[in-house]
N, C-alpha and C positions, 0 to 999 in steps of 0.2 A: 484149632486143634492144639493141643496139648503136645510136646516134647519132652522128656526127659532132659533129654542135650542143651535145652535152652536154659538151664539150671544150674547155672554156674555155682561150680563147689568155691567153699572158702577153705581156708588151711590155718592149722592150728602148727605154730613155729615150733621146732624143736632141736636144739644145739647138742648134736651129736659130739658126744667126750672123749672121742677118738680123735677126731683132726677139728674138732670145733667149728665145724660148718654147718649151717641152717639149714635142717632137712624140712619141707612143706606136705606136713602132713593133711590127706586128704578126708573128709571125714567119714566113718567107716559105712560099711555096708549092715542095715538094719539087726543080720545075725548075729557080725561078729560086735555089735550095740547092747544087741541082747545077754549074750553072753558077758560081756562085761559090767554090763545094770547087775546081773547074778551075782560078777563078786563081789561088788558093791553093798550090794543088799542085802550081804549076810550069807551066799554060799560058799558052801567049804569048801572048793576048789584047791589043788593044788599047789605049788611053787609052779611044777614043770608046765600047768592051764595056766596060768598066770602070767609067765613067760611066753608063752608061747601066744596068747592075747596081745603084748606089749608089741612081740617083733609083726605080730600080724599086721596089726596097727601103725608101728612104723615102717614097716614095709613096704605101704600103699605111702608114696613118697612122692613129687613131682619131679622130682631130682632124677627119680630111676634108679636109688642105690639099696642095695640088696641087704636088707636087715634079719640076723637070723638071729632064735633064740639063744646061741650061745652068745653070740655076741652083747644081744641083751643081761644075760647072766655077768657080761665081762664089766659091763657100763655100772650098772646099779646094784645097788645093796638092798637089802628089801624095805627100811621105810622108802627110801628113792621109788621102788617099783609100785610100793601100793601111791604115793605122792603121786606118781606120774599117771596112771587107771584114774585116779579122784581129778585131777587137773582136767585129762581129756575128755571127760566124761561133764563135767561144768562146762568146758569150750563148747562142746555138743549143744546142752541144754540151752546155752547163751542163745548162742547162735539159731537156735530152734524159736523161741522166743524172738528174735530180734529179726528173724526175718523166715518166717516158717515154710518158705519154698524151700 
């Protein structure tokens, strides 16, 4: 039988520019994927979608620390934000490719 749970996630590192400590980020859930492929690919999405994708994303943290989108607005500037969407979104793919459980 099949378990979800047996499926050990991996984490894409991420050095949070507030106190410089490495949040382990887990990797997202299929929708909030989707929505990201979107802006990726060319949809017009907002800043405030945008932002709010990022903190979504960092959010899901193994650490357990509470990532909001202001705080993301505090961190990055916007080449940074789209950089960091394009970065996590390759960890994804790698990762999908290198071991597709």
């Amino acid at each position: 039988m099949f378990k979800l749970s047996s499926v050990k996630p991996r984490y894409f590192e991420f050095e949070a520019p507030d106190n410089l400590k490495v949040l382990h980020i887990e990797p997202p859930k299929l929708k909030t994927l989707k929505r990201m492929n979107d802006l990726v690919t060319g949809g017009h999405a907002g800043i405030e979608e945008t932002v709010a994708i990022a903190a979504r994303i960092l959010n899901k943290n193994r650490e357990k620390r509470r990532i909001t989108a202001d705080m993301v607005m505090d961190w990055m500037d916007a080449s940074q934000l789209t950089a960091f969407i394009k970065a996590f979104i390759l960890w994804v793919s790698d990762e999908k490719q290198n071991d597709p459980n």
